[in-house]
N, C-alpha and C positions, 0 to 999 in steps of 0.2 A: 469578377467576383459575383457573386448570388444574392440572396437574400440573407447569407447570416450576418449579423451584428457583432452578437455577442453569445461565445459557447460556454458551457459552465460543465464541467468534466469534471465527476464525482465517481472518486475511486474509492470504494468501501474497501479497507488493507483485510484482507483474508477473508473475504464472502466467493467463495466456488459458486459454480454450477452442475458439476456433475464430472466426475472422471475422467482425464483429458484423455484422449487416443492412444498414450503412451504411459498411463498410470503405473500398470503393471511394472515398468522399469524401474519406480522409483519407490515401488511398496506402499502404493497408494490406490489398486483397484479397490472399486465400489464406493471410494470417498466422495459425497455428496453434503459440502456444508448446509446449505440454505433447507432442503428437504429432511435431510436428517437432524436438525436444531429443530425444524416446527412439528417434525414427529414424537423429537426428546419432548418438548411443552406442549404436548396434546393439544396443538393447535396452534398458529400462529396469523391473526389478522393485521395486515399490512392494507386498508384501504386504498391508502392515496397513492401508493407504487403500483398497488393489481391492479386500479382504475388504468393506470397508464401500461399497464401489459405483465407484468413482474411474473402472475403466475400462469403466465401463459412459456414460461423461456423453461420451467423444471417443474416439478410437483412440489407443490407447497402447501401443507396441512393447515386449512384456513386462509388461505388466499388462493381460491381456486381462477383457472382458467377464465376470461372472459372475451363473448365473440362483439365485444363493443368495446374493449381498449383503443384508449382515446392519445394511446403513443404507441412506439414501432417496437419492436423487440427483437431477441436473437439470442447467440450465444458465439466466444470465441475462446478457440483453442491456442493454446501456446506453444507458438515454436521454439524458443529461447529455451538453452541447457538451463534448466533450473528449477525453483520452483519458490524464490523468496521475491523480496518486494524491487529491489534494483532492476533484476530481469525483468519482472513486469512488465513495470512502469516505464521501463526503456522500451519493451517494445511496445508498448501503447502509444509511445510517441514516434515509432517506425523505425526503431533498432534492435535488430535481434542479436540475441548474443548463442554464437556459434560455438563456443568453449564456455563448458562451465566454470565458476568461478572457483580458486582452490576450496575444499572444506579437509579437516582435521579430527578424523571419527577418535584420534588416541592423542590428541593436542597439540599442542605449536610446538615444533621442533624445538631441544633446546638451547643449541646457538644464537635463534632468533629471540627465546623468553630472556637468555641472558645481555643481548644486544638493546633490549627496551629496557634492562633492570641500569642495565648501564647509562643509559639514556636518562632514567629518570630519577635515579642515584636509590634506588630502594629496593629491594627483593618483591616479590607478586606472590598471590598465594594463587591455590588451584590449576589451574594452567590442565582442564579438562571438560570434553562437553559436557553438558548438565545445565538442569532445569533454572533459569535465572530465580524464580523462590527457593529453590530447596537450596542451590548453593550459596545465598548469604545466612539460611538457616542455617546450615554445614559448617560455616567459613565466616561467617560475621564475627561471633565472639573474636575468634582471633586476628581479626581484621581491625576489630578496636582496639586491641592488646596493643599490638606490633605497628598499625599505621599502613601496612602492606597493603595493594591494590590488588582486590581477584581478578583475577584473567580468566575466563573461560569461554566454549564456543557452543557450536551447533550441530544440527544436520546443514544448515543453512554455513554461507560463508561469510560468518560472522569474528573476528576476534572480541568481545564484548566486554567491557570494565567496569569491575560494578566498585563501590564504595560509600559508604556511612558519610554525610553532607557534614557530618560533626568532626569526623577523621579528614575526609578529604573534601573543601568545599567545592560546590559546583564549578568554580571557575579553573580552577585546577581539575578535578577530573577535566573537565575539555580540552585542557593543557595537553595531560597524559595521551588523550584520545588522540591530537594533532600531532604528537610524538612518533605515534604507535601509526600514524596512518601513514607515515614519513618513511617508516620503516617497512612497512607491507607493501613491497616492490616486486618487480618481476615474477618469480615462480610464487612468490608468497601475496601477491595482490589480493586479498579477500575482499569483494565486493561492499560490505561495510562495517567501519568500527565504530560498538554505539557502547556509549556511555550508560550506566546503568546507575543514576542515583537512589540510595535508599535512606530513610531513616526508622528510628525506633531502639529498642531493647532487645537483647537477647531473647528469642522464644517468640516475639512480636515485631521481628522487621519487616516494614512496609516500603517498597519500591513507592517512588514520587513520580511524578508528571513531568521529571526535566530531564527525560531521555532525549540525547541527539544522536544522530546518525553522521557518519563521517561518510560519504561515499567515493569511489574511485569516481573521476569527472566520465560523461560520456566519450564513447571511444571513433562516435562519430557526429555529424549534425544530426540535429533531431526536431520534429513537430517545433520544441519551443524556440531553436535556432531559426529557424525559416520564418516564424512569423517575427519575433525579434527586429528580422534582418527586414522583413518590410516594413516597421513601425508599428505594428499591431501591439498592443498592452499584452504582456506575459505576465497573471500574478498567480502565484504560489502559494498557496494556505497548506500547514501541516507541516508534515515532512516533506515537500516538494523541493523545496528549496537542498536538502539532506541527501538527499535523491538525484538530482542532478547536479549536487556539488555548486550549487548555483549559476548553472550554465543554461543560457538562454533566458532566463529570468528578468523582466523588469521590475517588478515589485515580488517581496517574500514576505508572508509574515506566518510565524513558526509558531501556530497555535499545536498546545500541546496536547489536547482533549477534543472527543469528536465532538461535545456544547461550543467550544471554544472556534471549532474551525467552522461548524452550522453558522454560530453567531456574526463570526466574520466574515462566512460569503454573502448573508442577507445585509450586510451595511453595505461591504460592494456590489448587490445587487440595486442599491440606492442611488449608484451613479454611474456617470453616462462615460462609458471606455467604451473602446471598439477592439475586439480579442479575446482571449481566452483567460477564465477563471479555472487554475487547475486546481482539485479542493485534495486533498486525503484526508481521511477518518479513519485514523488508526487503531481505535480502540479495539473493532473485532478480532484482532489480531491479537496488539501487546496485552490486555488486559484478560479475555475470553477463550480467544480460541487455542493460544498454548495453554491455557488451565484444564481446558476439556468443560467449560463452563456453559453450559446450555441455557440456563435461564438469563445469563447476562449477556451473552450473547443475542437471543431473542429482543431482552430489550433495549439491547444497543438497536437492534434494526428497525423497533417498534419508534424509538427518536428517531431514528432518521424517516419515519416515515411521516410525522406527524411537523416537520422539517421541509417534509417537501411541501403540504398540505397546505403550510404559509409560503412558501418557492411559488406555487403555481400562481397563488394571487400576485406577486412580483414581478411575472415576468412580463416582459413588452414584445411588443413587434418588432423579428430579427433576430429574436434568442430561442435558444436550444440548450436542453440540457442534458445529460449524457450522464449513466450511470452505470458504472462496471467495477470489477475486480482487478488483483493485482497475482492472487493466488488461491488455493484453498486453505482456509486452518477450519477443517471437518469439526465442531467441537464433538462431534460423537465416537472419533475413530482413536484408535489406539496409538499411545507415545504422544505425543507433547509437540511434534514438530507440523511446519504445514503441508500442505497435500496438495498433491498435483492436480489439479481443475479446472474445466473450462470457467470461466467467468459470465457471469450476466450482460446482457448488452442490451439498455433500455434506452430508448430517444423520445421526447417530449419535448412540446413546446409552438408558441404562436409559428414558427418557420420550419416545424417539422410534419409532415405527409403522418397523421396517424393510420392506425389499423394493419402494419404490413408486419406480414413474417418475415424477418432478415435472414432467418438460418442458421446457419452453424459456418461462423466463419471459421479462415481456414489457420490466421491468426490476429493477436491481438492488435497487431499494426494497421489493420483493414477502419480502427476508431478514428487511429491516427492520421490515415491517409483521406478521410473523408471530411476531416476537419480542413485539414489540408488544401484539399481542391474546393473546398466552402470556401474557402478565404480568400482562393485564388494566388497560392506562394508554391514552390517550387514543390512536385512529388518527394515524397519520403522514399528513403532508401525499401523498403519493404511494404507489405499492404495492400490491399483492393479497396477503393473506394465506394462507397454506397452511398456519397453524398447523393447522388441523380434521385436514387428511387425514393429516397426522405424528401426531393421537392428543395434542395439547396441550393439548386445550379439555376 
């Protein structure tokens, strides 16, 4: 084992870095989240990330380049058929997925809508892709009427269930979701069923903060299995736990907001584990970047920046903090869904080598496997490791 302690792995859910090798396939050439957000707001200052390198990985209007970043930087490509957050986040922990996951561009077969209506003794309304705001505007009224759960999906492989917390409470949506994930087997495995609570009025419904994510569990060991399996602290903020179905995991806690998951990795930034903090911040994602929202998007990332600015004073000798993507959500490009992107790859920290250009990995596994040989537990299935030249070994 090296010098690390303690890593703190901060996945912003849908901050790209620029078009992945293979965009074009998936009708996402030219999509560049982070570049094209700080163009949308004529400018966007990120001190505390560009001190550590941020706009050295892509062009970013207002966080320019600098040749005294005082962390490492890079960028990496995705190899995993996909382009939502399961794929990612799998292979960031050194699982690629070689098939992509089913998706439903004309909606769930309807043997399998009428096998969950069975299931859950009620009819479903919708059962088609579409915008999760516009289809409870669409579909809400009648959703109160009748009691009926909308079903709808994505470009992404999503089966998704949205419902009014007055009609159907939270704990029952999660019911339905656990139903419905029982049932999403073989050819129909969709990589996650998320719960979509909303409340409000007709003409004024508002999605809440208690979306879950159901995922299919990993389909191999991964980063969190390996250190698990040597004793190392696994904990989970966010959707992580949603995300790997809670495998590998020693502690979860399922903060629902990116304030929420910042505030909980600075209290376990308070005490003394040895392992990995994996964080997700979901927000740029469910909240911004399917909106096509640019100024909220900006200042989701201007919190996370002002986020890390209190992280640096926290951190001690032995930590490392690591901050990447999971996928693109451009909020500038066209359609609603996310986009194919390299991700950001920034390292900081008392046990990380500043000043070096990592490059253009070749994928997102190369995080994984560097954490990996930091800790001294078994190679990941996928990955190049960089731990040597950050000075971990």
């Amino acid at each position: 084992m090296g010098s690390l302690k303690r890593a703190i792995l901060v996945v912003l859910d849908g901050v790209g870095a620029g078009a992945n090798p293979d965009a074009a396939a998936y009708g996402d050439e030219g999509a560049s989240s982070l570049e094209h957000c700080a163009q949308a707001v004529g400018g966007l200052e990120l001190p505390n990330l560009g001190r550590a390198g941020l706009g050295n990985i892509t062009p970013i209007l207002g966080t320019p380049p600098r040749a005294d970043a005082d962390g490492s930087w890079g960028r990496m490509s995705e190899q995993g058929a996909g382009k939502d957050s399961t794929t990612g986040h799998w292979e960031i922990a050194g699982l690629i997925l070689r098939q992509p996951f089913p998706t439903y561009p004309h909606g769930f077969p309807p043997e399998l809508i009428a096998r969950f209506e069975s299931a859950i003794g009620r009819k479903v309304l919708g059962n088609k892709p579409a915008s999760g705001t516009e289809i409870i505007k669409e579909l809400g009224e009648e959703h109160l009427r009748t009691g009926y759960p909308i079903v709808y999906t994505s470009a992404d492989s999503v089966f998704q269930i949205a419902a009014h917390q007055d009609v159907i409470p939270l704990e029952e949506l999660y019911r339905l979701c656990q139903i419905a994930r029982s049932l999403l087997v073989g050819e129909h495995a969709v990589g996650r069923v998320i719960a979509r609570p909303f409340t409000g009025t007709p003409g004024h419904f508002v999605r809440t903060e208690h979306r879950r994510d159901f995922s299919l569990p990993p389909t191999g060991p991964t980063l969190l299995d390996h250190l698990q399996a040597h004793g190392y602290a696994v904990i989970g903020l966010g959707k992580i736990e949603d995300l790997f179905a809670g495998q590998g995991l020693t502690v979860s806690e399922h903060t629902e907001t990116n304030r929420a998951g910042m505030e909980a990795a600075l209290r376990w930034l308070e005490r003394d584990f040895t392992g990995l903090l994996f964080v997700n911040l979901v927000e740029f994602d469910q909240l911004w970047g399917h909106r096509r929202d640019s100024q909220g998007y900006a200042q989701a990332l201007r919190e996370v920046d002002r986020w890390f600015g209190i992280v640096r004073q926290r951190l001690q000798p032995g930590d490392a903090i690591f901050f990447t993507g999971d996928h693109g959500v451009d909020p500038t490009y066209r359609g609603t869904d996310h986009t194919r992107e390299q991700v950001p790859l920034l390292a900081y920290g008392p046990a990380v080598r500043p000043g070096l250009d990592l490059g253009v990995r070749a994928t997102f596994a190369d995080l994984g496997q560097t954490i990996a040989q930091a800790f001294g537990v078994e190679p990941l299935a996928a990955g190049t490791s960089f731990a040597q030249e950050l000075g971990l070994l």
